[in-house]
N, C-alpha and C positions, 0 to 999 in steps of 0.2 A: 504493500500500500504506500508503504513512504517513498518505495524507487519509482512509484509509477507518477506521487507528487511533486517529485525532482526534476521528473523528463520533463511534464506539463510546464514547470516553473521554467525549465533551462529552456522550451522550445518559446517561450513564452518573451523569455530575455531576450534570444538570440533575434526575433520577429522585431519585437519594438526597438532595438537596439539598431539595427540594419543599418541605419542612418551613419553611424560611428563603426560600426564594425567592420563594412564591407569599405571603407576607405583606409582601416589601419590595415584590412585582410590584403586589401590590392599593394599598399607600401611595402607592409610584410613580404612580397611577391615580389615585385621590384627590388627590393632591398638585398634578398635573399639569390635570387637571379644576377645581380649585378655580384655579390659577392662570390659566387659559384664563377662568374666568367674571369672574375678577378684570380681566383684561384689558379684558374687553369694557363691566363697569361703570367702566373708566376713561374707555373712549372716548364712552361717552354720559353722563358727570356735568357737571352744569355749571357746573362749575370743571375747569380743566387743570390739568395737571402742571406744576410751575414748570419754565423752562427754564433761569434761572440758577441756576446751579452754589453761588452764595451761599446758595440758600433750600433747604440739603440738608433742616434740621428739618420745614420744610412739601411737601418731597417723600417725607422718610418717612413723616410722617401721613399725605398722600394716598395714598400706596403699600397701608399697613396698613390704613386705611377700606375701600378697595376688599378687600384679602384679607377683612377682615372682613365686608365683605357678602357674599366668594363664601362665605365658610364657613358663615354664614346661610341661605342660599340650600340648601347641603349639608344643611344641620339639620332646616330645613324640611321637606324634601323625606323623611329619614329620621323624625322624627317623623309625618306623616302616613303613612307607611306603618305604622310599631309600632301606631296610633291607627285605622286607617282597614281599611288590610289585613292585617293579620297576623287578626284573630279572624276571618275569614272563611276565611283557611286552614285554620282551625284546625276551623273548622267544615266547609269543604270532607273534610279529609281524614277526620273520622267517617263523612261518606258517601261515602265509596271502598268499600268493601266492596257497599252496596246497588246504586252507576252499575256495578261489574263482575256484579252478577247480573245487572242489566238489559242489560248490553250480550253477556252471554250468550244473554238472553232476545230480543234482538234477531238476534244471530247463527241461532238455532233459526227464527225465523220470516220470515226472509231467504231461509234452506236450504228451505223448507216451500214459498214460496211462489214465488221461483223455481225452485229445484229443483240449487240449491247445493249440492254438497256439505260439512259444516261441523261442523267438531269445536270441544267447546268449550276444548280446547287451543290455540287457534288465535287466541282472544282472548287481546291483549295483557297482562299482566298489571299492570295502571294502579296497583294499591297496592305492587306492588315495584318501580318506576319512581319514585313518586312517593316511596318509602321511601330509595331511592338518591341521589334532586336534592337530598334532606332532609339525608340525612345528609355530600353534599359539601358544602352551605351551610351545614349546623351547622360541620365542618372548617375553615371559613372564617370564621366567626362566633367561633367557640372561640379566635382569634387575634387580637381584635378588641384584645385591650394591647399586644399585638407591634407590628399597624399602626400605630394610635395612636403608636406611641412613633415611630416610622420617621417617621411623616409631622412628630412634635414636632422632629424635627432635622433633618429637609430645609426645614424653615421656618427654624430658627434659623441653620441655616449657608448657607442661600441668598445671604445678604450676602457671604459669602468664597468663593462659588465663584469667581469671577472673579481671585484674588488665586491661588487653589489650580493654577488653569489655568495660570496663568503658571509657576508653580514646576512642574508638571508636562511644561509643553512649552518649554524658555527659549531653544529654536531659534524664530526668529521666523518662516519658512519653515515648520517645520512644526507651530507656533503657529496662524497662519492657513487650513493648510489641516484642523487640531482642529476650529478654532473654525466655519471653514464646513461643516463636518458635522455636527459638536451643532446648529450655528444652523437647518442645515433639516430634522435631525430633531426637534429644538423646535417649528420654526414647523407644520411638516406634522404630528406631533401633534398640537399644540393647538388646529388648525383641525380638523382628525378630531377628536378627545375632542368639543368645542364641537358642533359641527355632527348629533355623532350621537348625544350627548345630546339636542338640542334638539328634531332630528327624530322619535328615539323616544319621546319628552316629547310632543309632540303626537299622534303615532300611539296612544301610550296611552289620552288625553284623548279623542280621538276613538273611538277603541275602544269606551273604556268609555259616553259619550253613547250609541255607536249599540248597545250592547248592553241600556242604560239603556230606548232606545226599544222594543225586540222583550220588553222584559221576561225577558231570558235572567238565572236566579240566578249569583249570586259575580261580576258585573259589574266589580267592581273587583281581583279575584283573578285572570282573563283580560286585563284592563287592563296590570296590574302585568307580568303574561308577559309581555304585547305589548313593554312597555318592554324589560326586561330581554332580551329574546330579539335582540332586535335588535342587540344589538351582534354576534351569534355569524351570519355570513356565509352564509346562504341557507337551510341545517339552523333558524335560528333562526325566522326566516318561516314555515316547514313546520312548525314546532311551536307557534306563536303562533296559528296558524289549525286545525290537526289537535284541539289539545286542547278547547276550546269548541266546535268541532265535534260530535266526539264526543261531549262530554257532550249537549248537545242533540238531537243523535239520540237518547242513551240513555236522555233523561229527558223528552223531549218525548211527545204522543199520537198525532202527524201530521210533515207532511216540513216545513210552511212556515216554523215555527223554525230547524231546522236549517240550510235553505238562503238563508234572511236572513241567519242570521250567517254561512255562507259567501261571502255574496255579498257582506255588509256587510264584514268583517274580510280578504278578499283584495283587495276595490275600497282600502282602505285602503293595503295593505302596498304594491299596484301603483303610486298614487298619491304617495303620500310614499319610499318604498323605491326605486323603481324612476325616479319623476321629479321630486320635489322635492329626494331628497337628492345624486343627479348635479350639479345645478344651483346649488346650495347650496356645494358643496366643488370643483366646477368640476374638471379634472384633477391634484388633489394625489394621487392614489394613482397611476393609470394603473397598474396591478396586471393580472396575466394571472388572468382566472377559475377556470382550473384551477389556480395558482399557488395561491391562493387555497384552491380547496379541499382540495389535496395537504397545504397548512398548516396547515390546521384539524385535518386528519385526525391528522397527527403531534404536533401539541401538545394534541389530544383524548387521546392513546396517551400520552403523558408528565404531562400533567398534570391529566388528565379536565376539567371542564368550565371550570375555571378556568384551564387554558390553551385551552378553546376562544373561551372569553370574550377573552381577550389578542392572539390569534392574528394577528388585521389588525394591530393597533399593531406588536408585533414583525417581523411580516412590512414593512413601511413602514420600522422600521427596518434592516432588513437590507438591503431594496433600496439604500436610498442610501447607507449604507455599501461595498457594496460596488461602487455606479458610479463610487466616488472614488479605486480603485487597479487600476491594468492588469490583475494576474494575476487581478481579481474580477470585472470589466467585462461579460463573460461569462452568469454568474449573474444579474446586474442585466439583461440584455437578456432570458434568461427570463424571468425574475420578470415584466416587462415586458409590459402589454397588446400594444402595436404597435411594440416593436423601439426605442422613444423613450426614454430614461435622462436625467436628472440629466447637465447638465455636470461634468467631471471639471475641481476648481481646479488649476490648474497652477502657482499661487503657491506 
């Protein structure tokens, strides 16, 4: 009775809170993202990190050179899209009204010519879809000082976490068993963020090439999906590939468009989704699929798409949180692809 007044109370919090949460959750993302990329241009510069303790001044430069090129890398990345794709959305979404006549016009001679039944009810209605993605990302967008400020102070206080730890936990016992829980939801983070960045990042690139070759319009508007879809756990695949789809039925004169970019854009997700990015992060989630989708669904219901976008990262961290104490151990063997959990620190 009292766990089931906790959930109520926490789903409760997390709902009215949305406002503050899903702008420290997006920082948290950034922040975490920028520091994973930081990482990895540490490990390929060439110059190392000093290891004596004397050369802290030339361990902070190195330190900040690197943040400074992942945040570069960030900039980059969002300038080419303001520059690159946004006026194609922009242009896409003026012809939202003509692709839903057309794919009305498609529904009527589908019914005609098999002998379908088919109302034009029945067609999705793609400009109040595309009005609702619009208007969560604007919701997200329109927060862009909030982030901004969150992610200015988890930079500048990043130095005293470690000072803050200790005053937090000043049992050494269970000091140690904090710190190996933050430490593998860190590491298992930022190997997820890294990884499913990079992988989306290419699937993009490739996308848009092979959409570049079949001559399908807004190439880099589908691209951009591809990217973004992919962090959101099987629905995002289904959508990266359904909506270029679609349009190419609706706006093509024959099948052979269409089924290029179906064949092009699922050979992709298969490819990279399905066997590069297994390989790539090796078993750091080991997450149960249904697990997984049960997750998605409930922080879709709480935080619409901006908890479906988070959904793994939080679910990743719940899992090993909760493999670290007996009365939770349980949960963590659900959550659990094959019954294997995270050792629990006995320190």
């Amino acid at each position: 009775m009292h766990g089931m007044i906790f959930f109520l109370l926490l789903i409760t919090f997390l709902w009215l809170g949305r406002t503050i949460l899903i702008p420290l959750l997006v920082a948290t993302f950034f922040w975490y993202l920028i520091n994973a990329i930081a990482s990895y241009y540490r490990k390929v510069m060439p110059y190392r990190h000093p290891a004596e303790p004397r050369d802290e001044k030339r361990a902070r430069a190195f330190d900040w050179l690197s943040s400074l090129l992942a945040l570069g890398t960030i900039c980059a990345l969002i300038y080419m899209f303001a520059t690159q794709v946004r006026p194609m959305f922009s242009e896409l979404l003026g012809a939202l009204p003509e692709i839903q006549h057309k794919l009305v016009e498609l529904g009527d001679y589908m019914s005609a010519s098999i002998g379908l039944r088919f109302d034009a009810s029945m067609v999705p209605n793609i400009t109040k879809f595309a009005t609702n993605v619009g208007t969560s990302a604007a919701g997200i967008a329109s927060t862009a000082g909030m982030i901004l400020v969150y992610m200015l102070f988890m930079f500048i206080e990043q130095s005293t976490f470690n000072r803050k730890f200790h005053s937090l936990f000043p049992n050494k016992r269970q000091s140690k068993k904090m710190r190996y829980i933050l430490g593998s939801i860190d590491e298992n983070m930022k190997k997820y963020l890294f990884m499913k960045t990079l992988v989306s990042a290419i699937t993009g690139v490739f996308s848009y090439a092979w959409l570049q070759i079949i001559d399908l319009p807004f190439a880099g508007v589908w691209a951009f999906i591809v990217f973004i879809t992919s962090y959101i756990p099987t629905i995002g695949a289904i959508v990266a590939c359904s909506l270029p789809i679609v349009y190419a039925l609706a706006t093509s004169s024959g099948l052979q468009t269409p089924l290029l970019t179906a064949a092009g854009l699922i050979g992709l997700q298969i490819l990279f989704g399905n066997i590069l990015e297994p390989k790539l992060t090796g078993k750091t989630l080991n997450l149960s699929t249904l697990a997984i989708l049960i997750n998605l669904v409930f922080w879709g219901m709480v935080w619409g798409i901006a908890g479906m976008f988070f959904s793994v990262p939080l679910l990743v961290a719940t899992f090993i949180i909760t493999a670290q104490f007996d009365s939770t151990r349980w949960i963590a063997v659900l959550l659990s692809a094959d019954g294997k959990i995270p050792a629990k620190n006995e320190d």
